[in-house]
C-alpha positions in Angstrom: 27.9 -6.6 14.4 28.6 -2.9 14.1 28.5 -0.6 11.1 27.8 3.1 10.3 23.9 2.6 9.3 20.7 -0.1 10.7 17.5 -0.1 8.5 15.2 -2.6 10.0 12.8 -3.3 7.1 13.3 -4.2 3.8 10.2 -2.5 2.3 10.8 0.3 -0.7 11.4 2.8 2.1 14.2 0.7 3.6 15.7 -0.2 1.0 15.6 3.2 -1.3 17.5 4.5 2.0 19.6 1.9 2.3 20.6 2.2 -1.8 21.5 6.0 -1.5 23.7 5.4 1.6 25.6 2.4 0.5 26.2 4.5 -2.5 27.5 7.4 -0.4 30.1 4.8 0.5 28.7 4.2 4.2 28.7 0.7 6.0 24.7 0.0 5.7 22.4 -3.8 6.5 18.9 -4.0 5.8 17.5 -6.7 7.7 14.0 -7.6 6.6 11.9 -10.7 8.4 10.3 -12.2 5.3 12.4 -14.4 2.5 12.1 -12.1 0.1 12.6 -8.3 0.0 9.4 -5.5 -1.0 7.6 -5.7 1.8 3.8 -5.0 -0.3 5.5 -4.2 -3.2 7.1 -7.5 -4.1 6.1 -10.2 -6.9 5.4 -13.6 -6.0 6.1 -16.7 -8.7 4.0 -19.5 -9.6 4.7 -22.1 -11.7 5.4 -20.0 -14.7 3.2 -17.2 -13.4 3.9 -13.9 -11.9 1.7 -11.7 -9.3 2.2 -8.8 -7.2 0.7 -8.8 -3.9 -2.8 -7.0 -4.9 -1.2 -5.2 -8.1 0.6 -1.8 -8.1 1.3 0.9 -10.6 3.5 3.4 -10.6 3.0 6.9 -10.9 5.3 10.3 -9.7 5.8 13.6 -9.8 9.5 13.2 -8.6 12.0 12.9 -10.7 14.4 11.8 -8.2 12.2 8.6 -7.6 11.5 8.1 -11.5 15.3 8.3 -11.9 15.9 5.7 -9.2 13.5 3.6 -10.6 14.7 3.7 -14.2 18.4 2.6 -13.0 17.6 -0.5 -10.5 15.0 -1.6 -12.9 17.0 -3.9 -15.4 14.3 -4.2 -17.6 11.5 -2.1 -20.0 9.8 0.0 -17.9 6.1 -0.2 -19.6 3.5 2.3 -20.3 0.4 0.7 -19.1 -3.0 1.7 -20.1 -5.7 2.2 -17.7 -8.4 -0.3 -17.5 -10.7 -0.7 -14.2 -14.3 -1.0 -13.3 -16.8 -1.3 -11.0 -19.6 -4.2 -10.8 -22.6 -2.2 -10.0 -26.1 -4.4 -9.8 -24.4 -6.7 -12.1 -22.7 -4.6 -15.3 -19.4 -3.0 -15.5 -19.2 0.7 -14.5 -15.9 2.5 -15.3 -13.6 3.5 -12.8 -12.7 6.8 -12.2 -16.3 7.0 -13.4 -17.4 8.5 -16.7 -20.7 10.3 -16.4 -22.3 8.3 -19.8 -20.9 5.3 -19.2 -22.1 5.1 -15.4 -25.6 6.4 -16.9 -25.8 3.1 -19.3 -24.4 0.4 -16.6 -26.8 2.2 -13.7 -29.9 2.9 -15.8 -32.0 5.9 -16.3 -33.9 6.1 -12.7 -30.7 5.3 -10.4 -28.9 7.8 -12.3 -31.4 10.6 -12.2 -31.5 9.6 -8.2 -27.4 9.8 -8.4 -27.6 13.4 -10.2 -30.5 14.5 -7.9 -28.8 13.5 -4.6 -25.5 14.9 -5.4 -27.5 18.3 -6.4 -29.2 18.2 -2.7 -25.6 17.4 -1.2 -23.7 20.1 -2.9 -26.7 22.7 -1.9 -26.7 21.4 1.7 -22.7 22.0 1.9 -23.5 25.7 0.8 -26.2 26.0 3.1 -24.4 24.4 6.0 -20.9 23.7 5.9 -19.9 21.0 8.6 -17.1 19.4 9.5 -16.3 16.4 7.8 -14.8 14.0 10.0 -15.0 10.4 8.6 -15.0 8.7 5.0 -19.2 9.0 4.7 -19.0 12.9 5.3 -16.5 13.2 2.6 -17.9 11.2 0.0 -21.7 12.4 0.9 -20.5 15.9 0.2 -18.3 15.2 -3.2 -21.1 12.4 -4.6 -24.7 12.7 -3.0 -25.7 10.2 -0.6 -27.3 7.3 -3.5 -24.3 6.9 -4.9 -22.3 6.4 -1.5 -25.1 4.2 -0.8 -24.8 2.3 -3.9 -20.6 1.8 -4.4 -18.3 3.5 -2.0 -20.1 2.5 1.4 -20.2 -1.7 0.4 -16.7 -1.3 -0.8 -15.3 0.8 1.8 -16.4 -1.6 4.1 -15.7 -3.9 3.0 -12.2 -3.0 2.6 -11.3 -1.6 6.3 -14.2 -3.2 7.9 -15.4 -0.8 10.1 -18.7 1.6 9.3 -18.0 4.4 6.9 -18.8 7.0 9.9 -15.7 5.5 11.8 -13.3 5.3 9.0 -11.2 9.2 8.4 -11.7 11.3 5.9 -8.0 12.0 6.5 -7.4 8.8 3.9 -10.4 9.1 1.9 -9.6 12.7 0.3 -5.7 11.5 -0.4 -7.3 8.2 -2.2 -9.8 9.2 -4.1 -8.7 13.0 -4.5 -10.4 14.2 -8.0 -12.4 11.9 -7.8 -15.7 13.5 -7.7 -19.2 13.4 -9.4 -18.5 17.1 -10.4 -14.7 16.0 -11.8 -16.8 13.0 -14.1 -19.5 15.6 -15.0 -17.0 18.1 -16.3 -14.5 15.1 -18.1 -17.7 14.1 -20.0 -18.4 17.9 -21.0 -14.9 18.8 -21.5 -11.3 17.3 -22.6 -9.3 16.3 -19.1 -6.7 18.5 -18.2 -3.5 16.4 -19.6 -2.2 17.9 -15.5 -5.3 16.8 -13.1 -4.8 14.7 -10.3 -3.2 11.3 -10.1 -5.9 9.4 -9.6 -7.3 10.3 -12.9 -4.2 9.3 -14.8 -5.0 6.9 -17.5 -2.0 5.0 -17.9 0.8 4.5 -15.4 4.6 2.9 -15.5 5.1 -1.0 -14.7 8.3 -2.9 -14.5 7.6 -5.7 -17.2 8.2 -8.8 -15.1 6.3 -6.8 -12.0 6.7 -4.6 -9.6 8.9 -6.5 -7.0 11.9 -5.7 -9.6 12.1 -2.6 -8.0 12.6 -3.9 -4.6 15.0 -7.0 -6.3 17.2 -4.1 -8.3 17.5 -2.2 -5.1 18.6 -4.9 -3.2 21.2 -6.3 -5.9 22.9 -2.6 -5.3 22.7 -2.3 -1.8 24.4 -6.0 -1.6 27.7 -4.6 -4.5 28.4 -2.4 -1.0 26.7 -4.0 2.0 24.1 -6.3 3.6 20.9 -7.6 3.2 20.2 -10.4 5.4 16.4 -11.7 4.9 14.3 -13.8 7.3 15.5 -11.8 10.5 13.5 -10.8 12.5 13.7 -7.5 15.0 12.9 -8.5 18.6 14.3 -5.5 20.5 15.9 -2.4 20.2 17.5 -1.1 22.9 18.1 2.6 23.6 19.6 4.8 26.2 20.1 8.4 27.3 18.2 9.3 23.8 20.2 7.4 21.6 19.0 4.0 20.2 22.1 1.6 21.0 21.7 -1.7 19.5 18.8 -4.1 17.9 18.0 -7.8 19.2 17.9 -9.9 16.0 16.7 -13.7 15.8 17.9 -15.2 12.4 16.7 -18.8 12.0 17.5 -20.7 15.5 19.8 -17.9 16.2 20.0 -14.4 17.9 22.7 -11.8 17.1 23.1 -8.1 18.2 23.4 -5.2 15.5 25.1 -1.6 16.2 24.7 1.2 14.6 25.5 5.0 14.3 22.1 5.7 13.0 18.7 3.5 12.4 15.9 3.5 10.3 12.8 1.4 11.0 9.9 0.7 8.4 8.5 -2.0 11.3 4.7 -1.3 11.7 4.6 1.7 13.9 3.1 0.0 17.2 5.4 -3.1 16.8 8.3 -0.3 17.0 7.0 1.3 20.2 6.4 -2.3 21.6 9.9 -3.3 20.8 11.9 -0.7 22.4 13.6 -1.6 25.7 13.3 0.4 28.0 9.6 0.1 27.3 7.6 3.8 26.6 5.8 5.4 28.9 2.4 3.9 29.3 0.2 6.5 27.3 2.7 5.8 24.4 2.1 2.2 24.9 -1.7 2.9 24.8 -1.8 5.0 22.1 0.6 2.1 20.2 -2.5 -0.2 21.4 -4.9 2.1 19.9 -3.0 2.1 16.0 -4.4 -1.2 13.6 -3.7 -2.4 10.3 -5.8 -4.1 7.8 -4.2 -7.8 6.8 -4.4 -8.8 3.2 -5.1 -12.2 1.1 -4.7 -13.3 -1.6 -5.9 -16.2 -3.9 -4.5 -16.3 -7.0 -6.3 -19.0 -9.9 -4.4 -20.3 -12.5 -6.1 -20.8 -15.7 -5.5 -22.5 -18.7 -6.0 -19.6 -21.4 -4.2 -17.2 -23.0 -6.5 -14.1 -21.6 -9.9 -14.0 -18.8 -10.5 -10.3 -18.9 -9.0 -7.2 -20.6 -9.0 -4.9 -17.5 -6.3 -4.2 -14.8 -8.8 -4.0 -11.8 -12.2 -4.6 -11.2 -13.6 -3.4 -7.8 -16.4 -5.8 -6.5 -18.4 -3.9 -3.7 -21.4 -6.7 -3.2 -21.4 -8.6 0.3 -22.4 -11.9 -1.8 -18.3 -12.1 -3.2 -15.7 -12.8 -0.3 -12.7 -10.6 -2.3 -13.2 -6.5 -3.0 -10.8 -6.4 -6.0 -9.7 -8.9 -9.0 -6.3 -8.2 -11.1 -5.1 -10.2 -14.0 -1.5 -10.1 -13.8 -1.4 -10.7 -17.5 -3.0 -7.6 -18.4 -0.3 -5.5 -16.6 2.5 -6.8 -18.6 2.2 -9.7 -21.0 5.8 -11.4 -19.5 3.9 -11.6 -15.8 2.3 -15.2 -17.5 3.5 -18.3 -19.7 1.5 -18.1 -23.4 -1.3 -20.0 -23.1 -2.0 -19.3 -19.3 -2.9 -16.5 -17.0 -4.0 -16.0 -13.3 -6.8 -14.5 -11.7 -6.0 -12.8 -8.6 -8.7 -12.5 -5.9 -8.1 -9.9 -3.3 -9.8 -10.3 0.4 -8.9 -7.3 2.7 -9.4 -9.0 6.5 -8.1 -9.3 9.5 -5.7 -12.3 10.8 -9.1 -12.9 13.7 -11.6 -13.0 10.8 -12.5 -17.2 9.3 -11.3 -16.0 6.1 -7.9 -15.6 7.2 -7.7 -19.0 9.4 -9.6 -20.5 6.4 -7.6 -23.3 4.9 -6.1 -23.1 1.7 -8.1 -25.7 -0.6 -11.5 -23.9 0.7 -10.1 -20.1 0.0 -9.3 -21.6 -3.8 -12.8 -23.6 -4.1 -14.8 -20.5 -2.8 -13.0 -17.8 -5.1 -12.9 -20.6 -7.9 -16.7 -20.6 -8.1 -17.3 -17.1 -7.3 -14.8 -15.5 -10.0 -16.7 -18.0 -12.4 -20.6 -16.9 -11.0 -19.0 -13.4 -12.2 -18.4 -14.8 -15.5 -14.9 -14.4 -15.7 -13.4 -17.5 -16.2 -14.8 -21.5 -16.7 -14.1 -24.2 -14.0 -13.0 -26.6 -16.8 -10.1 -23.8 -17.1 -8.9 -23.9 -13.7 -5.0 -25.4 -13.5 -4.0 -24.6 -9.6 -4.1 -22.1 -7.7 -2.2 -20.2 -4.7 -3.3 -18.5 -1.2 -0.7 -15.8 0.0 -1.0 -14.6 3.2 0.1 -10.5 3.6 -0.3 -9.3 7.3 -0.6 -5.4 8.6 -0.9 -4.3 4.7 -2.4 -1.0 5.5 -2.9 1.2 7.9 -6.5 1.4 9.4 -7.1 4.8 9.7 -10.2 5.4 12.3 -11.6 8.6 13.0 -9.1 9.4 15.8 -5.8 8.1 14.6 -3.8 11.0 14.3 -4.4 11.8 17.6 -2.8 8.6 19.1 0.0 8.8 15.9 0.9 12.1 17.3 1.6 10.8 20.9 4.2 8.3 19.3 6.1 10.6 16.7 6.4 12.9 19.6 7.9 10.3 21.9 10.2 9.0 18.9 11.3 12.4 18.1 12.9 12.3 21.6 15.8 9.6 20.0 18.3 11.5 17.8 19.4 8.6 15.7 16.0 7.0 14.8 14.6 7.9 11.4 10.9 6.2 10.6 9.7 5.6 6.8 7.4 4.2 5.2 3.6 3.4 5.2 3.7 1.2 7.8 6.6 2.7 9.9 5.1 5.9 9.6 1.4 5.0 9.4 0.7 7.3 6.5 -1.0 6.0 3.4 1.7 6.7 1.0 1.5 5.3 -2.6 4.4 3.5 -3.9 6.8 6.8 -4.9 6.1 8.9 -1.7 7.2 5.5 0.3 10.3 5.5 -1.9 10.6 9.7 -1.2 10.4 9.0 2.5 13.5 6.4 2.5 15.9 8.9 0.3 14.6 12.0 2.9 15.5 9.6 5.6 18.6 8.6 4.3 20.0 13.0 3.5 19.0 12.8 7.5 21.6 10.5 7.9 24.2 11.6 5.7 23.8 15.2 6.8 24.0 13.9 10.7 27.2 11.4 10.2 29.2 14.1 8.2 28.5 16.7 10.8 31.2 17.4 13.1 30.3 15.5 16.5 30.6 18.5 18.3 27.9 20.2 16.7 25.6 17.6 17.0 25.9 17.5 20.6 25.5 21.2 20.9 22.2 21.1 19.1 21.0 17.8 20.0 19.2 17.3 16.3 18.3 15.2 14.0 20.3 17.4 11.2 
């Protein structure tokens, strides 16, 4: 099969690019190796019920991406309000934390030891600046050692599961950026600036029957102009003299070969360089070896009521609960549930070697049953069903080092002239929802600029235009 444009992936990235090319009239399939198109970012059904895969909101500075969104979304487009916490020794802390309200949940004496050790920690940075390296030397020096103690090393762990001191600070100051003890001291003594950081928004956009309508409207325009052919999965792609040629596809029981003028992959970044045939060099293949992702689960409980909780997220840190996070779906959007029902969604960050993973279903759904109910959030006698979905290479693992071994690749993939990589996991970047959407439309100007330029030029210049 030939055509002007190959996007392997049918993640945001993938298919934002492939919506602005088809609509620039070119000759564009998306192949994606799941049934259903969003890669993360996609909205699962369940009897009646609706969840994303671990909850997403949407928030942007682009106007490009807000515009994109507002025309593929065939539905309201709701203003969501806020609502997450923290379960610190057993009571509710707000999150992004409020100085008094963290001071109540915490106690008197833990949060004079909070106050005290981010007071030692900001004196010892002015003393001594050092490099800060991993995810502990960046929240040490922005929150005092007790309360990295307390919260953000249990969860962090238990998120990526490696120590703190091996995790980059690369992510942790894109994540959590604004969100420092100093930032909560000053929003308790002053108004919030209506323009501070992202992460401090308190209320973000949500398509009302989730976020996977994003990734659904996408597809439904790509598909008025070309293809988007679902569980196919990319085996090889074959390149030579610079140029990738074709891409080795097995569809059900069958194989096929795709070629293209240009391609875009959003395949997780070492499964690209393992895939290419020739194969890489060996220190590309080694540093490939060297790049991991973080596998997600989820369990999601049905329950027979109207309402459990009224929060979108609550972050659960303690080693005693199997998940990190809980959403209720409901609380997003009231037309993600049935009346009279909503779902409980337990989120366990793991890898696919960790018993959690291999667990089977019925003892996932028993475990988080009577765990969400020791945290007092729902009854037993409420319990309907329940569902375990299964998400793997969800997000990039960055370890101290990372870049290093992500530069070896880019620099190897910058040597083919018609390969453009987006996304987070094609690029290993941690990119929230819009800047995964920016990096498809970049990717697909690349493209438009290189198959309108005269063939001439290109070969003069040997660019990616």
């Amino acid at each position: 099969m030939d055509g002007d444009v190959l996007i392997c992936g049918g993640g945001l990235a993938g298919l934002a690019a492939g919506h602005a090319l088809a609509l620039a009239g070119r000759d564009v399939v998306v192949l994606e190796r799941e049934a259903q198109v969003g890669g993360l970012a996609r909205t699962i059904e369940h009897r009646g019920q609706r969840f994303d895969l671990g909850g997403h909101r949407l928030l942007t500075d682009s106007a490009r991406v807000l515009e994109l969104v507002r025309e593929v979304v065939r539905e309201p487009l709701l203003a969501v309000p806020r609502a997450s916490k923290i379960l610190l020794g057993g009571r509710y802390v707000d999150y992004p934390l409020r100085l008094l309200n963290a001071a109540s949940g915490l106690g008197p004496a833990a949060t004079l030891g909070v106050l005290y050790g981010y007071l030692v920690a900001q004196l010892a940075h002015r003393l001594r600046r050092r490099a800060v390296i991993s995810l502990e030397d960046w929240v040490v020096c922005h929150y005092g050692r007790p309360l990295f103690e307390l919260f953000f090393k249990p969860y962090s762990e238990k998120v990526w599961g490696l120590d703190c001191t091996r995790i980059s600070a690369d992510w942790v100051a894109q994540r959590i950026q604004g969100l420092t003890l100093g930032m909560a001291i000053r929003r308790t003594l002053s108004r919030p600036a209506a323009n501070g950081p992202r992460t401090l928004a308190s209320e973000f956009l949500y398509p009302a029957r989730g976020i996977g309508s994003i990734a659904e409207g996408l597809r439904a325009e790509i598909e008025q102009h070309g293809q988007v052919r679902t569980d196919s999965l990319v085996t090889r792609l074959v390149h030579r003299a610079g140029r990738i040629k074709r891409v080795a596809v097995r569809h059900g029981g069958a194989s096929a070969f795709y070629r293209a003028q240009e391609f875009i992959s959003s395949l997780p970044l070492p499964v690209l360089v393992r895939r290419l045939w020739p194969p890489p060099p060996p220190p590309v293949l080694e540093a490939a070896a060297r790049l991991r992702y973080r596998d997600l689960l989820l369990v999601a409980v049905r329950l027979g009521r109207e309402r459990a909780t009224e929060l979108t997220w609550i972050y659960v840190p303690g080693r005693e609960f199997s998940f990190g996070r809980v959403h209720e779906p409901k609380n997003w959007s009231p037309q993600m549930g049935a009346a009279g029902e909503t779902l409980l969604v337990a989120e366990h960050f793991c890898c696919r070697a960790d018993p959690v993973w291999r667990a089977e279903d019925s003892v996932l759904l028993e475990r988080s049953i009577g765990e969400l109910a020791a945290l007092g959030l729902m009854r037993r006698a409420d319990v309907l069903d329940g569902l375990v979905v299964r998400v793997p290479c969800a997000y990039p693992l960055f370890e101290v080092g990372y870049a290093a071994a992500c530069r070896v690749i880019t620099d190897y993939l910058a040597g083919f002239a018609n390969l453009h990589v987006v996304g987070r996991t094609g690029a290993f970047r941690y990119y929230n929802m819009d800047h995964a959407i920016e990096s498809g439309l970049d990717a697909a100007d690349e493209v438009l600029a290189r198959l309108s330029a005269p063939r001439a030029a290109l070969l003069r210049t040997g660019t990616r235009a």
